[in-house]
Structure formats: structure tokens, C-alpha cells
C-alpha positions as CSV (number, residue, x, y, z in Angstrom):
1,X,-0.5,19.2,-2.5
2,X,-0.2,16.5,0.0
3,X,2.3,13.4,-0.3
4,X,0.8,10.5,-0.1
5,X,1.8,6.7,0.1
6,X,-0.3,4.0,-1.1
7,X,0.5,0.0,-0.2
8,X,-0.2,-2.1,-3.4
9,X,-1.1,-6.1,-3.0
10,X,-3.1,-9.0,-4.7
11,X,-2.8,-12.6,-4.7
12,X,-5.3,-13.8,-6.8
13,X,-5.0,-14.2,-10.7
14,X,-2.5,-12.6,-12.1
15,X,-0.6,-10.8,-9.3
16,X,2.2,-9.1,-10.6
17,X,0.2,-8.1,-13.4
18,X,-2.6,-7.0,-11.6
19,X,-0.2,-4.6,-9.6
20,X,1.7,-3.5,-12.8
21,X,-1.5,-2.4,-14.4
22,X,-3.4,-0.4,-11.3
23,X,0.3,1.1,-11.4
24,X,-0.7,2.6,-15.1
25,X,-3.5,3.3,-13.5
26,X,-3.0,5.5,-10.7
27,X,-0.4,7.4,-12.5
28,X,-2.6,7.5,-15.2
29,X,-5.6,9.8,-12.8
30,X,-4.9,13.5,-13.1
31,X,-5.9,13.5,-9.4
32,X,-2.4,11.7,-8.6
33,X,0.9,13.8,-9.8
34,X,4.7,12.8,-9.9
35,X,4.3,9.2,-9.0
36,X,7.1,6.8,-7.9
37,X,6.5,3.1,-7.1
38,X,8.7,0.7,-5.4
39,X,9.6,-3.1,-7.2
40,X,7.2,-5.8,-6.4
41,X,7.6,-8.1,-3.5
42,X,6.0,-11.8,-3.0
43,X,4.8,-12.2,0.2
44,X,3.1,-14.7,2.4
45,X,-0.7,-13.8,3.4
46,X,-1.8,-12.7,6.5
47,X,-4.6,-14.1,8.6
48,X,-6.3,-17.4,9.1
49,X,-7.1,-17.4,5.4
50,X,-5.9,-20.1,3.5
51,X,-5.2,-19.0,0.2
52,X,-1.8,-18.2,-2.6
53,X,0.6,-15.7,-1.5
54,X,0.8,-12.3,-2.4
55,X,2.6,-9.4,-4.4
56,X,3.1,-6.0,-2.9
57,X,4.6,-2.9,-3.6
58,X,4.1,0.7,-2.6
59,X,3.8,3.8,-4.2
60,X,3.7,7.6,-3.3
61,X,2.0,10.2,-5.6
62,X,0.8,14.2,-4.7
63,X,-2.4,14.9,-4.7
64,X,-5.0,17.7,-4.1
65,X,-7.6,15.1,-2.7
66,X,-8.6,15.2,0.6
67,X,-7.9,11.7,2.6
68,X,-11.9,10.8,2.1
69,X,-11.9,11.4,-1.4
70,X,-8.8,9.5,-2.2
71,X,-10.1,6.6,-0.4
72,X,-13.3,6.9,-2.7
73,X,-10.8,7.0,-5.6
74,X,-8.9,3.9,-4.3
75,X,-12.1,1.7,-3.5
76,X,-13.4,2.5,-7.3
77,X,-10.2,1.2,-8.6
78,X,-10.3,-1.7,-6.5
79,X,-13.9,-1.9,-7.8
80,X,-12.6,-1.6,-11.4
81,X,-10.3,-4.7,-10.7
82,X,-13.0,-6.8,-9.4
83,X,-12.3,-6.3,-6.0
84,X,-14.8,-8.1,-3.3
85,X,-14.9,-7.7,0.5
86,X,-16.0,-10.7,1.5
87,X,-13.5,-12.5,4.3
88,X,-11.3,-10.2,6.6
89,X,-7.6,-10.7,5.1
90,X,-8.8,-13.0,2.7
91,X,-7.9,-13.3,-0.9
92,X,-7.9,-10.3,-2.9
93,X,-7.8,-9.1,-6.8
94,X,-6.2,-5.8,-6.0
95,X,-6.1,-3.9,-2.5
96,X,-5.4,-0.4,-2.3
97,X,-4.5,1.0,1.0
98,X,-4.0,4.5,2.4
99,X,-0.5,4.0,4.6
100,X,0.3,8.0,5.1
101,X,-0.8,11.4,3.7
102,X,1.5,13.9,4.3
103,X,2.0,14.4,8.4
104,X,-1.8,13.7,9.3
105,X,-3.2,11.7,12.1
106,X,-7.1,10.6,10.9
107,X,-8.9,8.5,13.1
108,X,-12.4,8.1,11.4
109,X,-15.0,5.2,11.1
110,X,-14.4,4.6,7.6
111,X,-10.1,5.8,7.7
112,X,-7.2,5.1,10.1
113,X,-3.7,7.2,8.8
114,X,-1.1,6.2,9.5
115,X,-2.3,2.5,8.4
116,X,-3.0,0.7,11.7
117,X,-0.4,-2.4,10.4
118,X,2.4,-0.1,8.7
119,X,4.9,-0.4,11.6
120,X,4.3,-4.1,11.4
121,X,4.3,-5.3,8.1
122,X,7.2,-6.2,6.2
123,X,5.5,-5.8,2.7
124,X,4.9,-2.3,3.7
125,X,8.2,-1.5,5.6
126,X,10.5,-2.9,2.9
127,X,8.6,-1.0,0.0
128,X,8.5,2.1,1.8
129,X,12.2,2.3,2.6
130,X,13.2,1.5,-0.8
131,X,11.1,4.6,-1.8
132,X,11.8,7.2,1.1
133,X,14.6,5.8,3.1
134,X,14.7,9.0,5.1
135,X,10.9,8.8,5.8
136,X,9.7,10.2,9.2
137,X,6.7,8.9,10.2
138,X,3.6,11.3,12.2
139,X,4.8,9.4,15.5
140,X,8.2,10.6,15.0
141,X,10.1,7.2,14.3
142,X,11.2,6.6,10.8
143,X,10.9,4.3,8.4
144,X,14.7,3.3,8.5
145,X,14.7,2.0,12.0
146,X,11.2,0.2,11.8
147,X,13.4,-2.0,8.6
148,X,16.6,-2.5,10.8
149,X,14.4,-3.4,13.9
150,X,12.9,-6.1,11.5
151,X,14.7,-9.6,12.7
152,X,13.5,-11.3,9.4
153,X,11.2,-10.4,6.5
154,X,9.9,-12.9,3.7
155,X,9.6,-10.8,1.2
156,X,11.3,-12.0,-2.4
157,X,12.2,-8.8,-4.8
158,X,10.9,-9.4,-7.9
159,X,11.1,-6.2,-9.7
């Protein structure tokens, strides 16, 4: 079984809903065991994108899937929840990202682990401590320091 983290977010319709039920979801998929998700966080959006802000959260499940076919799993959902790809960091139903599985460094055309932006991003940082606190990440650094290097974050708790 590998350990897997999964960065939540959507900022259009019903946000904190929308995360609260592809929550259900996931735990809900026999492929994902002994789930654990962290509160939700309102965020502002990235990019050039105008457009509402957003609610994240991050979760961490096992799973027998390999990296591929979770991301096939994770794209259906998105799918499910009306998801469309049509402007880079626009606005988004539901987003469903791949941030770590287990130890493993993938650098393929359709999958990047670690998550290119996880060392940068509050809404991922914040999340993730509050889960694993004593997280070590592939490169060695840990999730710990990435939240006390932060100078500021955004983020607003809301569950």
C-alpha cells in the first residue's frame, strides 16, 4: 500500500460543499483506505485569472493504485463534478491533485510527484502540516520547515 496525499480546491459554486462531498467521495472508493482530511481553508486564486476565491484542503488515503491509475481515478471525479480544463489556473468546480505518493519521484508527460507547486503554496503547506506535521518530503526537507519558512499565508480556517 502506498500513502498518498491529495490537495482538494474549488471556487466555483458551492465551494465548501463541493469539497465536503468529493470528501464522501474519495473515502467512499474501495481503491482509497484509512482516509484522513485536513479542515477547509479559503484562499485567494492563483494566476492572471480573475475569478472568486477558493477552498482547499488536503487529504491522505492508502492505496493499491499505481500513480497513473489514481490520476485516472482523480480526473473521473473531477469529471463527475463537472470539472472543465479550459483556462490554466482558472476557475474550477473541483480540482484534484496528486501532491506525494509515498517516497516517489515521477516525472512523466501526463504526472509530476512531488506536485511541482507543493513547496510553494500555502493552501498546500498549511493543510499538509496540519495532517502530517512530521512529514518528510522525497527531497529530504519537511513539511514543518516549508510552514515556518512561510513569512505570511492567507489562508482563513474554516473547518
Amino acid at each position: 500500500m502506498a500513502l498518498v496525499y491529495i490537495a482538494l480546491g474549488a471556487n466555483l459554486g458551492n465551494p465548501q460543499q463541493t469539497l465536503r462531498d468529493a470528501l464522501h467521495t474519495l473515502a467512499a472508493l474501495p481503491q482509497l483506505t484509512h482516509l484522513r482530511a485536513s479542515s477547509l481553508y479559503a484562499s485567494s486564486p492563483m494566476g492572471p485569472v480573475e475569478q472568486p476565491d477558493y477552498v482547499n484542503a488536503v487529504a491522505c488515503a492508502e492505496t493499491q493504485l499505481s500513480p497513473l491509475e489514481l490520476l485516472d481515478l482523480l480526473q473521473s471525479i473531477e469529471q463527475q463534478f463537472g470539472r472543465q480544463r479550459l483556462v490554466h489556473w482558472g476557475p474550477r468546480t473541483l480540482d484534484l491533485d496528486i501532491l506525494l505518493y509515498d517516497q516517489a519521484v515521477i516525472n512523466e508527460a501526463r504526472l509530476t510527484i512531488p506536485h511541482p507547486g507543493l513547496g510553494e503554496r500555502d493552501f498546500v503547506i498549511v493543510p499538509l502540516c496540519e495532517l502530517s506535521p512530521n512529514l518528510q518530503l522525497p527531497d529530504g526537507r519537511d513539511i514543518a520547515s516549508l510552514y515556518q519558512a512561510m513569512t505570511h499565508h492567507d489562508l482563513q480556517k474554516i473547518t
